[in-house]
VOKE-843343 format. One record per residue (C-alpha): x, y, z; residue in three letters. Coordinates in Angstrom, 1 decimal. Layout:
! VOKE-843343
<pt X="X" Y="Y" Z="Z" residuo="ALA"/>
...
***
This chain:
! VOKE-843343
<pt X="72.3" Y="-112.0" Z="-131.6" residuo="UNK"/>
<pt X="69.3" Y="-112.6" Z="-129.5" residuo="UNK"/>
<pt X="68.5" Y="-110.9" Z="-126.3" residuo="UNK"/>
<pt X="67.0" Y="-112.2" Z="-122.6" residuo="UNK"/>
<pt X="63.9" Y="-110.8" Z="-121.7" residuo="UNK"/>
<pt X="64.5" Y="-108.7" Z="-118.0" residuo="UNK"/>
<pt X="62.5" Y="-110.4" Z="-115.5" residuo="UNK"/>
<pt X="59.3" Y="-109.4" Z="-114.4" residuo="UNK"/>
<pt X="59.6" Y="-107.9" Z="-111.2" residuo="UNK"/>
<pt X="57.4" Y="-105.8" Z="-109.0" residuo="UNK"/>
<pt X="58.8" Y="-102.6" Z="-110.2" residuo="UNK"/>
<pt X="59.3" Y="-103.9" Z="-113.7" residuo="UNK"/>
<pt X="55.2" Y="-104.5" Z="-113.4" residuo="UNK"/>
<pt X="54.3" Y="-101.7" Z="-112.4" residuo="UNK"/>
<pt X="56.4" Y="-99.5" Z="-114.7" residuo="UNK"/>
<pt X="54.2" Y="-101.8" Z="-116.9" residuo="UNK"/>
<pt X="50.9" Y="-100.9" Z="-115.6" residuo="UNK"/>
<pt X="51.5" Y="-97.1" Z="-116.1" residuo="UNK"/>
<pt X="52.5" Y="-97.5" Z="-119.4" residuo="UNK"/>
<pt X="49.5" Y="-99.8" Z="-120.1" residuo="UNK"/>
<pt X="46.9" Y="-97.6" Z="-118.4" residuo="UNK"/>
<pt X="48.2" Y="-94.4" Z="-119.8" residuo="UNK"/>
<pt X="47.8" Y="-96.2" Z="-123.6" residuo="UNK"/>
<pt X="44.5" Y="-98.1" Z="-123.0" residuo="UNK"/>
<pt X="42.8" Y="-94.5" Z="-121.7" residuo="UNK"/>
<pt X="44.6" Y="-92.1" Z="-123.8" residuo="UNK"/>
<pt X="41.8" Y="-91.9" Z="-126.6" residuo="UNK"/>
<pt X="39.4" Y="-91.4" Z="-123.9" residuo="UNK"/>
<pt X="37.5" Y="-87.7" Z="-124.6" residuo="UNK"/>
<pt X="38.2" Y="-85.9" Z="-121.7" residuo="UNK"/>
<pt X="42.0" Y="-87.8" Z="-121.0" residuo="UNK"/>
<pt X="44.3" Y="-86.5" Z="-118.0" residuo="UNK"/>
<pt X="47.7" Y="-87.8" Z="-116.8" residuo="UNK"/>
<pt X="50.0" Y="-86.7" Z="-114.2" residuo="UNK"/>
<pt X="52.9" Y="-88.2" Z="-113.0" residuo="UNK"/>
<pt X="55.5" Y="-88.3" Z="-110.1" residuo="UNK"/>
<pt X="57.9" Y="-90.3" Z="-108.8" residuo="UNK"/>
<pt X="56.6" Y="-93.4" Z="-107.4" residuo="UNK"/>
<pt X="53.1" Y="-91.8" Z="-108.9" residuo="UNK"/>
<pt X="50.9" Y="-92.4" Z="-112.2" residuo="UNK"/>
<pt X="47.8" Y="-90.7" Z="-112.3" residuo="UNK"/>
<pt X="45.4" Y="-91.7" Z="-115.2" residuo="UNK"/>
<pt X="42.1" Y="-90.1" Z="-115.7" residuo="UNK"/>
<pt X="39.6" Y="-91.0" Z="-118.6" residuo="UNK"/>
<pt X="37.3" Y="-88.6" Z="-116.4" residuo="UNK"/>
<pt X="34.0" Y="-90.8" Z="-116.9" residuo="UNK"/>
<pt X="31.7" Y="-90.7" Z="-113.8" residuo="UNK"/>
<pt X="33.3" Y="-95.0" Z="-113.0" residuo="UNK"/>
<pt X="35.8" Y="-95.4" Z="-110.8" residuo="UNK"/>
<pt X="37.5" Y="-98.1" Z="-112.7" residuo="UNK"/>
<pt X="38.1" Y="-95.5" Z="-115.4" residuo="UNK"/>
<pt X="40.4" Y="-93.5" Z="-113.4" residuo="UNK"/>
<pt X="43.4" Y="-94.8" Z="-111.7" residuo="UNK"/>
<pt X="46.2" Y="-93.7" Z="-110.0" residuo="UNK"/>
<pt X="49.1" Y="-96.2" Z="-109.2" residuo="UNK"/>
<pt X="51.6" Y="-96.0" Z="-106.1" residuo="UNK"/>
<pt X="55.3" Y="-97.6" Z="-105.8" residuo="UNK"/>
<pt X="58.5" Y="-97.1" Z="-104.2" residuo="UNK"/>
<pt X="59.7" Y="-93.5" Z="-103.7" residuo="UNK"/>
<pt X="56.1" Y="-92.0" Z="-103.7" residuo="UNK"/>
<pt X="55.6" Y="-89.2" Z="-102.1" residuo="UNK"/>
<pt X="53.4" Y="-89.2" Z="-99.2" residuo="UNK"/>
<pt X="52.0" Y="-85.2" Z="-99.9" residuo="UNK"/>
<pt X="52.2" Y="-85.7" Z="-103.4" residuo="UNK"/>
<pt X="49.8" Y="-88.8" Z="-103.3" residuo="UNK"/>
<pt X="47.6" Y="-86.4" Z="-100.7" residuo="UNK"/>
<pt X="47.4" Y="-83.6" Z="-103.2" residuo="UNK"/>
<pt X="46.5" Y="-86.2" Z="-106.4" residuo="UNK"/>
<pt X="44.2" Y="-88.0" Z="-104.9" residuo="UNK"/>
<pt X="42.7" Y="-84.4" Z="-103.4" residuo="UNK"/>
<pt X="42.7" Y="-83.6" Z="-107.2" residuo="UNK"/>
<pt X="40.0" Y="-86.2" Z="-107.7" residuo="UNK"/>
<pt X="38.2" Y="-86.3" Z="-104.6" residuo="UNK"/>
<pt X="37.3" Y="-82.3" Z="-105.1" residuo="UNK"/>
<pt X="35.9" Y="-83.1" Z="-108.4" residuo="UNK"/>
<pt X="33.8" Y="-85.6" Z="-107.3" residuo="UNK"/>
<pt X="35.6" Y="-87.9" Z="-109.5" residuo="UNK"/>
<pt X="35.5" Y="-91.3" Z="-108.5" residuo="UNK"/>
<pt X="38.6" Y="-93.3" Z="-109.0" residuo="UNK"/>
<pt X="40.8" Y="-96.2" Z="-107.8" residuo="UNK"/>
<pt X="43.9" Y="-96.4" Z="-106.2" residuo="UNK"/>
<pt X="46.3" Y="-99.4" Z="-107.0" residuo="UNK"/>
<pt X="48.8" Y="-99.8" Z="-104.2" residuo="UNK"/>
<pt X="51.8" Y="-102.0" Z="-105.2" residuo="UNK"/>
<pt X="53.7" Y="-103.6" Z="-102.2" residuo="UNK"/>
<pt X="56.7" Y="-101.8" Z="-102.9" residuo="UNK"/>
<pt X="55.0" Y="-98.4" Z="-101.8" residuo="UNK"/>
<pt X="54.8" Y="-99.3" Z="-98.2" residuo="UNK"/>
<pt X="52.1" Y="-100.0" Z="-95.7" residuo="UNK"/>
<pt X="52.0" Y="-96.0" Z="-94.9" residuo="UNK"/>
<pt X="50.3" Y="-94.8" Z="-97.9" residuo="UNK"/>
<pt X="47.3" Y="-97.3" Z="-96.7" residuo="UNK"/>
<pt X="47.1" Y="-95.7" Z="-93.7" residuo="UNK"/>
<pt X="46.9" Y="-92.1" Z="-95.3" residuo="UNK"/>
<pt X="44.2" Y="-93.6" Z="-98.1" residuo="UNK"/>
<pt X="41.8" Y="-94.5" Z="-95.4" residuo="UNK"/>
<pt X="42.6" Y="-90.8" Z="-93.9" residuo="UNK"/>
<pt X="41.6" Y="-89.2" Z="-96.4" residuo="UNK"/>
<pt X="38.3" Y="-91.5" Z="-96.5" residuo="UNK"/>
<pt X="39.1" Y="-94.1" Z="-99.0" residuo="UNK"/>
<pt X="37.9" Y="-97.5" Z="-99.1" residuo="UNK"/>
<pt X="39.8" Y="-100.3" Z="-99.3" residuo="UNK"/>
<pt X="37.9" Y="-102.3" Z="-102.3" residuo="UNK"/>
<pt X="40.4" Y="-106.0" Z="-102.8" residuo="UNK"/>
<pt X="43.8" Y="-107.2" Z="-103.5" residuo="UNK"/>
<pt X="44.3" Y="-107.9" Z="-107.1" residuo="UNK"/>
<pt X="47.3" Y="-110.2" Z="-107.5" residuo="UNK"/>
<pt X="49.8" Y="-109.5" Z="-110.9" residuo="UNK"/>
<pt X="50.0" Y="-112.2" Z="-112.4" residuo="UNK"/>
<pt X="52.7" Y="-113.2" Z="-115.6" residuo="UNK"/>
<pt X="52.5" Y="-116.1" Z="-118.0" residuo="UNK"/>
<pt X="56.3" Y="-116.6" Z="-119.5" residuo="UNK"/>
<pt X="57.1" Y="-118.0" Z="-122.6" residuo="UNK"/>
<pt X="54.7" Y="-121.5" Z="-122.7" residuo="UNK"/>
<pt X="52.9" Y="-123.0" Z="-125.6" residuo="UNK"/>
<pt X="49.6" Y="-122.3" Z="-125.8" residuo="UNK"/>
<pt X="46.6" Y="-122.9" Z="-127.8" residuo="UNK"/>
<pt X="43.2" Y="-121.6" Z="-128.1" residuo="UNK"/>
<pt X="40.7" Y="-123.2" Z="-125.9" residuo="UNK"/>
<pt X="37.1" Y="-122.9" Z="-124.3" residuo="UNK"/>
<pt X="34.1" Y="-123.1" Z="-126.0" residuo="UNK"/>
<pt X="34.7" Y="-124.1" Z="-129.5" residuo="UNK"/>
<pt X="31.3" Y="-122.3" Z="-130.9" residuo="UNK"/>
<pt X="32.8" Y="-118.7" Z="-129.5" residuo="UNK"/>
<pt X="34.8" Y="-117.0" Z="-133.2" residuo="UNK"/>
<pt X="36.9" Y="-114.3" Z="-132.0" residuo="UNK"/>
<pt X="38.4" Y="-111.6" Z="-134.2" residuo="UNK"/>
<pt X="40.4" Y="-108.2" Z="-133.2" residuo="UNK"/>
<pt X="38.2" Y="-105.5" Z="-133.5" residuo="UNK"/>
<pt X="38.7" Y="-102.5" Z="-136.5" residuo="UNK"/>
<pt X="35.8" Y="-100.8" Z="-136.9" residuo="UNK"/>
<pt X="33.3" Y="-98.3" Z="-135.1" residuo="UNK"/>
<pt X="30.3" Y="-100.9" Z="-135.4" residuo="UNK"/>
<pt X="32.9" Y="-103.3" Z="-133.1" residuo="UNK"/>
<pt X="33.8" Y="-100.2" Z="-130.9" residuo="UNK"/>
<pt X="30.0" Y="-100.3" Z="-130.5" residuo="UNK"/>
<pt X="29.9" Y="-104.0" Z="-130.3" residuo="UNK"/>
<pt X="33.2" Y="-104.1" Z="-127.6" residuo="UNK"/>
<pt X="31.3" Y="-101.4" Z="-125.1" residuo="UNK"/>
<pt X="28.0" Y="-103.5" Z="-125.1" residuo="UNK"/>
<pt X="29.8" Y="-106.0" Z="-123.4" residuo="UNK"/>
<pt X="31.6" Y="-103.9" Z="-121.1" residuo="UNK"/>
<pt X="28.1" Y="-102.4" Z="-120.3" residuo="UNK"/>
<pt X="26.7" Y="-105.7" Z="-119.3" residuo="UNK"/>
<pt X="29.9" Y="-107.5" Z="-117.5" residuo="UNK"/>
<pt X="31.0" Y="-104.4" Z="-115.7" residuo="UNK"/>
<pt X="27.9" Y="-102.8" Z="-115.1" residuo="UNK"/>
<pt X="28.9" Y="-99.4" Z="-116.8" residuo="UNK"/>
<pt X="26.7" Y="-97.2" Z="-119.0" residuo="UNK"/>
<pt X="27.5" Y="-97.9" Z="-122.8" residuo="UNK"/>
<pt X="27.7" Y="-94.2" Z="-123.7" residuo="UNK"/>
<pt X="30.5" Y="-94.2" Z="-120.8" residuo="UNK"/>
<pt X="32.6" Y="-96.7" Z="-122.4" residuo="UNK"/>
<pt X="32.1" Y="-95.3" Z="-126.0" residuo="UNK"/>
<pt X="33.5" Y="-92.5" Z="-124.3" residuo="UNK"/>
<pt X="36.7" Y="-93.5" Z="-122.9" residuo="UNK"/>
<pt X="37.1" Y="-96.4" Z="-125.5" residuo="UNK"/>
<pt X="36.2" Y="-94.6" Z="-128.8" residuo="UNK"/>
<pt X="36.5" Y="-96.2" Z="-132.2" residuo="UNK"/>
<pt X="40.1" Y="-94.0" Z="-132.3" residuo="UNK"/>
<pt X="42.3" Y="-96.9" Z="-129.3" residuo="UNK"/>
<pt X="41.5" Y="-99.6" Z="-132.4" residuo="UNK"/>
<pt X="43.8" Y="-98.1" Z="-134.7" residuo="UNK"/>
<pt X="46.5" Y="-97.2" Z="-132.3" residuo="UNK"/>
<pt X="49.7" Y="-100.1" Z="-133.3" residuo="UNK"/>
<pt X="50.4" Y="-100.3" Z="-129.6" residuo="UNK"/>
<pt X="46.6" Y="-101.8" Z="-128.7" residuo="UNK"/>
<pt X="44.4" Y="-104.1" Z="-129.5" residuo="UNK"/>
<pt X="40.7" Y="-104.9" Z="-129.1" residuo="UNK"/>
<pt X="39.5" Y="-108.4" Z="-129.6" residuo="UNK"/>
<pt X="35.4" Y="-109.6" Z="-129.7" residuo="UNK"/>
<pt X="34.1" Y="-112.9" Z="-129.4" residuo="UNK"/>
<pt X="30.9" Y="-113.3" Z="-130.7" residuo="UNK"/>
<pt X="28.5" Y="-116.4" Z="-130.6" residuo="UNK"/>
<pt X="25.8" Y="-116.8" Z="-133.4" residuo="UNK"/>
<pt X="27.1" Y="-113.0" Z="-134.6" residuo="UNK"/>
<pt X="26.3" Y="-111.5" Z="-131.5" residuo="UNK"/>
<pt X="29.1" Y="-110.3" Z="-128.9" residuo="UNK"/>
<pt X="29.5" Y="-111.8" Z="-125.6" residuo="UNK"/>
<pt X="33.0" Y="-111.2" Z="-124.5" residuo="UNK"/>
<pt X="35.8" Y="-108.7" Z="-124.9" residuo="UNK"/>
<pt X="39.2" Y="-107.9" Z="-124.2" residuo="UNK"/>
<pt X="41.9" Y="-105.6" Z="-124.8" residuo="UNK"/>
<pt X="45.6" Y="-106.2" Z="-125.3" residuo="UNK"/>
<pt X="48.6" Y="-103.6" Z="-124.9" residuo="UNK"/>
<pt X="52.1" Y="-104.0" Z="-126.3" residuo="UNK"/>
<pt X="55.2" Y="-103.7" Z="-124.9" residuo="UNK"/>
<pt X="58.3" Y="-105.2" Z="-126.9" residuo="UNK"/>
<pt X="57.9" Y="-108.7" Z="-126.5" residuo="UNK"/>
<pt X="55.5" Y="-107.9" Z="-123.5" residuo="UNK"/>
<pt X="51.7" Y="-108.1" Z="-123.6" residuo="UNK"/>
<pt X="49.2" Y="-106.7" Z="-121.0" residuo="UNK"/>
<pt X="45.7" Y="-107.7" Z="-120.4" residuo="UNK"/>
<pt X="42.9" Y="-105.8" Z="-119.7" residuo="UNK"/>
<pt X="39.1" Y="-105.3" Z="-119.4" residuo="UNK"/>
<pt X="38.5" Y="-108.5" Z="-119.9" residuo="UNK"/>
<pt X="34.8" Y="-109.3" Z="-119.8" residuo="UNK"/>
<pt X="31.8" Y="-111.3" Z="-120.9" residuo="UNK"/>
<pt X="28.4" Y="-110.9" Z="-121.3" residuo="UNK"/>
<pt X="25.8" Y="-111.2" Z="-117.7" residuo="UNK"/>
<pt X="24.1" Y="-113.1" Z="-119.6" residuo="UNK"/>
<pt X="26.9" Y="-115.6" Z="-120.9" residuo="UNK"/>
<pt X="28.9" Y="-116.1" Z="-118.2" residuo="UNK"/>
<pt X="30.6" Y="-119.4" Z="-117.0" residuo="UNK"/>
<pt X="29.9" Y="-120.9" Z="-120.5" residuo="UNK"/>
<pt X="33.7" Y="-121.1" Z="-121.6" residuo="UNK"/>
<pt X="33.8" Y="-117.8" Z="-123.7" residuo="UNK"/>
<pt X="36.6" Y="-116.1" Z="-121.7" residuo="UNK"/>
<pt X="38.3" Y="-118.8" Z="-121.9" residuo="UNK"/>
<pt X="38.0" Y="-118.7" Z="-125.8" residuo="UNK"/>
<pt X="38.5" Y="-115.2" Z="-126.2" residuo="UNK"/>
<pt X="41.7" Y="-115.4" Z="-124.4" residuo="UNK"/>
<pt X="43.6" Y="-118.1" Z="-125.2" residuo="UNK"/>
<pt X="42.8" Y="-117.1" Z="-129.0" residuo="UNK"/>
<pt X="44.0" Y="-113.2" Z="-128.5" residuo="UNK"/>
<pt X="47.3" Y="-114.8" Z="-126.6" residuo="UNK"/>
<pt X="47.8" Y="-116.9" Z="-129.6" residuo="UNK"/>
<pt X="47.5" Y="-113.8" Z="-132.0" residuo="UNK"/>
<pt X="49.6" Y="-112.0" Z="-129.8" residuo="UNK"/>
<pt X="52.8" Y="-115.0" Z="-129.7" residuo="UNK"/>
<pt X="52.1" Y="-115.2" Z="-133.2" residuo="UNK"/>
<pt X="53.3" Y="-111.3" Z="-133.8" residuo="UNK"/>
<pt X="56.0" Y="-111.7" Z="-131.7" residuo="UNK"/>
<pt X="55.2" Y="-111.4" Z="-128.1" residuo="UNK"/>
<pt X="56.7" Y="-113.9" Z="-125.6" residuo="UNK"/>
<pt X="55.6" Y="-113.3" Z="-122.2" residuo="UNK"/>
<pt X="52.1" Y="-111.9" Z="-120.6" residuo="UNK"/>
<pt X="50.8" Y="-110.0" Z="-117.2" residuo="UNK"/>
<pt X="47.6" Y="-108.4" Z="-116.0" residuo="UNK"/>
<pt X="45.6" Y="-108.0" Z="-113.1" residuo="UNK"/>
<pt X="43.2" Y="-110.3" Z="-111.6" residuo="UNK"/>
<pt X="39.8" Y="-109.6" Z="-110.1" residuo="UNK"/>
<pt X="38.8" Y="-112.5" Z="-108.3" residuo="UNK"/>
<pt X="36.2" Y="-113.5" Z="-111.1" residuo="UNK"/>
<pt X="38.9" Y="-114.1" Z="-113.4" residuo="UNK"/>
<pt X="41.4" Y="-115.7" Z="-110.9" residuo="UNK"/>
<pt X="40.8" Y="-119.5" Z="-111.9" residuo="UNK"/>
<pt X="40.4" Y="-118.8" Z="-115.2" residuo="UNK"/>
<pt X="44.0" Y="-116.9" Z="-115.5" residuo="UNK"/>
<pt X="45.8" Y="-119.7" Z="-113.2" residuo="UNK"/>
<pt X="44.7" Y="-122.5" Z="-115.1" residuo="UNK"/>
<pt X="46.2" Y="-120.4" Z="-118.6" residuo="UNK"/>
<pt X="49.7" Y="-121.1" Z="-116.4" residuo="UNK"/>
<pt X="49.9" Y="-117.3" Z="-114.9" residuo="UNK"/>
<pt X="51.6" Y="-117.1" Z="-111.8" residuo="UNK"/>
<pt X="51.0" Y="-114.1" Z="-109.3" residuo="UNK"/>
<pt X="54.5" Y="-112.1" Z="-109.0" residuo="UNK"/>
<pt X="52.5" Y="-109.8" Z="-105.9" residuo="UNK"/>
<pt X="49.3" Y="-108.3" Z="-104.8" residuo="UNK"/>
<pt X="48.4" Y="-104.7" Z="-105.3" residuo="UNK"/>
<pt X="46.1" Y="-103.2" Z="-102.4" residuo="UNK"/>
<pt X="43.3" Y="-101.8" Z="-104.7" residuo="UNK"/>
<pt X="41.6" Y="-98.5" Z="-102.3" residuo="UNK"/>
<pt X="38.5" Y="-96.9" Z="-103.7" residuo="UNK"/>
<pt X="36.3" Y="-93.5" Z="-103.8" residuo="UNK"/>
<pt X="32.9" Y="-94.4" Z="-105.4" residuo="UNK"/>
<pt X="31.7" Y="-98.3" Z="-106.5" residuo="UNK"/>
<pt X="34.6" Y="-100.3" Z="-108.3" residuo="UNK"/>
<pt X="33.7" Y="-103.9" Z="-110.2" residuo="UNK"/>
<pt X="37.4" Y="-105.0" Z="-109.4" residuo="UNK"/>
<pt X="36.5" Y="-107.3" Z="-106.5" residuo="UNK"/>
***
């Protein structure tokens, strides 16, 4: 007896993204979470905005989202604030209150069940990461593409999220050296996609490409049927012409320097 995949919709998404966030940080040495309805807050604690997140939806509640964002801004903590459409154009107005910035819209985006087959640059090998030396090797090129200190990502990506079964890093490298990244979370026959990245250095040569096409492949192969992430608007082509299709647009809000937009 086989099953039909629920659709994809905004609340599906970002009952999605909290589950995603709170996996992908969760190794991180100085982890938080909290949670209410509507609310998701997820803290690696690192001094990067786009290591802390809280999400917002439908049924938030408006002195709830007051006192976790509060939480952060008291600390000195800089974080982002990813507000689905869902959550109403009121907790915008209360984000700028409290003296957030609004940073970019970063469209969700899905890929359904479609062949697919890896592409890009055909000198890029890419291979999912197991060991500390690629833990090393996976925040270099975060440190470079996001403009984060390496000792920072070590720190909220240690060697530890590689052998967790619902995660999984992938490294392209060119010539042995790495140049790209990106990190996959599971979800039944759901994948998410994150922190994906290449190299300063590299960029525009056809390696993301590569690198993500091949890690989808791996992923269809082990069963997963259906894709979504979150698009910065550096990786916008690249993600429409892989066939993902933007479901709606989160309004991303910011206290401290984010890389989203």
């Amino acid at each position: 007896m086989t099953t039909e995949s629920k659709p994809l919709t905004e609340s599906v998404l970002r009952g999605l993204t909290n589950d995603a966030l709170t996996r992908f940080l969760s190794q991180a040495a100085q982890y938080e979470a909290a949670a209410r309805p509507g609310l998701q807050l997820v803290l690696s604690n690192e001094p990067v905005a786009d290591l802390n997140m809280l999400v917002v939806g439908a049924g938030a509640d408006h002195q709830q989202f007051r006192d976790m964002v509060n939480s952060c801004l008291t600390r000195n903590l800089p974080f982002l604030v990813m507000v689905f459409p869902e959550a109403g154009e009121a907790i915008d107005e209360l984000a700028a209150n409290l003296g957030l910035i609004y940073a970019v819209d970063f469209p969700i985006m899905v890929r359904d069940d479609l062949l697919l087959e890896p592409s890009g640059n055909s000198e890029i090998i890419v291979a999912r990461a197991q060991s500390p030396a690629d833990a090393k090797a996976s925040a270099a090129v975060a440190a470079s593409a996001y403009g984060m200190p390496e000792a920072t990502v070590l720190r909220a990506f240690p060697p530890s999220l590689f052998a967790t079964p619902a995660t999984d890093v992938f490294i392209a490298r060119f010539n042995g050296e790495p140049v790209g990244s990106v990190t996959l979370t599971y979800h039944g026959d759901t994948c998410g996609i994150w922190a994906m990245g290449t190299i300063a250095a590299r960029q525009r040569g056809g390696i993301g490409r590569r690198l993500l096409s091949t890690a989808m492949v791996h992923a269809r192969n082990s069963g997963i049927s259906r894709f979504f992430l979150g698009a910065t608007p550096a990786g916008l082509r690249l993600y429409e012409s892989l066939d993902f299709k933007t479901v709606c647009a989160a309004r991303v809000w910011v206290s401290g320097e984010t890389h989203q937009s």
